[in-house]
N, C-alpha and C positions, 0 to 999 in steps of 0.2 A: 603456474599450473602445468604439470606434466602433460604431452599428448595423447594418452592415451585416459585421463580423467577428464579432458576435453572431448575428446570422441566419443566415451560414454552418456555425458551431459548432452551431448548435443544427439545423440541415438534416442536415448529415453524424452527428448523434446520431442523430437521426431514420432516416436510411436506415442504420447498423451497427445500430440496434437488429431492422429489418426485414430486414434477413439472417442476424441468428443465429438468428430463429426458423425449426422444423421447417418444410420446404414443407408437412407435411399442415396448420397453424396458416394458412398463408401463403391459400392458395386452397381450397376445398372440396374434399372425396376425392370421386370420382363415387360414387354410389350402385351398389350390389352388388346385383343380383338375385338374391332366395334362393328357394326352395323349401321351407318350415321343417315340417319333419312331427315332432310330439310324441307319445311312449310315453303315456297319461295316466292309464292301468288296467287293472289284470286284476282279473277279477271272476269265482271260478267260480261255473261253470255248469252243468246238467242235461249235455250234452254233454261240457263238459270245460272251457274258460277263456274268459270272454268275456273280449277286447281291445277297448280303445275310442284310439282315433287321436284327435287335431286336428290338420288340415294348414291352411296358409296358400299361396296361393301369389301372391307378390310379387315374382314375373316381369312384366319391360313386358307380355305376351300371355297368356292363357287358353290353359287345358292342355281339350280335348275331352275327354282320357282317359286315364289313370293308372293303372299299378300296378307296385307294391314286391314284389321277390321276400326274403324273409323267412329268417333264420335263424334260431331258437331253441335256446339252449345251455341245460344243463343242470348240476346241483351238481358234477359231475365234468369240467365244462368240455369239453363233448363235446356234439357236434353233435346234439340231439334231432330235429329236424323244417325243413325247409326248404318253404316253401310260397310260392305270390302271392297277393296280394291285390287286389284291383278297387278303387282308389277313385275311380272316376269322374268327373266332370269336376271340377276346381277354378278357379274363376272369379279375374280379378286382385281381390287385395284383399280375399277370403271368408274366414273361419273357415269350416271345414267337420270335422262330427264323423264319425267313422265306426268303426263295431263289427262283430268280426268273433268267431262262436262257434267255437273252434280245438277240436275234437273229440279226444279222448282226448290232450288237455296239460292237465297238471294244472299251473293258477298259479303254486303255491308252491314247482315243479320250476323256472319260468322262471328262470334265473340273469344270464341277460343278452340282446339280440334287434339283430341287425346287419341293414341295410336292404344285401342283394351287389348289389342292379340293380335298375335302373327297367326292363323288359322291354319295359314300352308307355309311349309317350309322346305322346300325338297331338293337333297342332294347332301353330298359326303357333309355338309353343315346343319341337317335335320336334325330340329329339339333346340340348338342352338343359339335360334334366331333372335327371340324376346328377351334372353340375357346379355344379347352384346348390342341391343340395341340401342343407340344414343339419337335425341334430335333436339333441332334447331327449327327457330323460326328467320325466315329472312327480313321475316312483314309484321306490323304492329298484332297482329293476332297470333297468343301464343300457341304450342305447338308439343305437346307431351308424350312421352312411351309411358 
């Protein structure tokens, strides 16, 4: 075999191998901005359940000012308490912890807790909030945007 029918064969291998791969293999996926807010504990309390948060937020832009409007369900999957909560600013790139004393919910009632709206959102990532939102539960009670 001559080397340059060699070099061709072995070119044209080269470029069919680089098109069966996935385009996501082929080039990098752009990066997602998320908003990642975690369930992390309930803890009762003299009042009734503390909740403790970690939010990240890993938007290109700092949030000024935040808050989650709250559902909390109950053993009979019925809606107990809908409330907001304040988490004030999250910086890009911060863990931020935040606790909130939920007055006459008892922890062990909690069955499950859905984030319906971002209500406030403010700063260069206003509007933004409730589509990059992703969450997690740390704790057997799950935990939804």
């Amino acid at each position: 075999m001559r080397a340059e029918t060699h070099f061709l064969l072995l070119a044209c291998g080269l470029l069919a191998s680089a098109a069966a791969l996935p385009a996501s293999a082929q080039q990098p996926a752009p990066a997602t901005a998320k908003l990642a807010v975690e369930l992390n504990a309930l803890t009762p309390s003299a009042k009734g359940c503390m909740m403790t948060f970690v939010a990240q937020n890993d938007m290109p832009t700092p949030i000024a000012k935040i808050s989650f409007e709250l559902a909390f369900f109950n053993d009979k999957n019925a809606v107990d308490k809908i409330t907001v909560l304040d988490f004030r600013d999250l910086p890009v790139g911060k863990k931020r912890v935040r606790q909130f004393d939920m007055p006459n919910v008892k922890c062990e009632a909690v069955t499950r807790v859905i984030i319906n709206d971002t209500p406030v959102c403010e700063g260069p990532a206003a509007g933004e909030c409730k589509a990059a939102l992703t969450t997690r539960s740390q704790i057997a009670v799950p935990f939804e945007g």
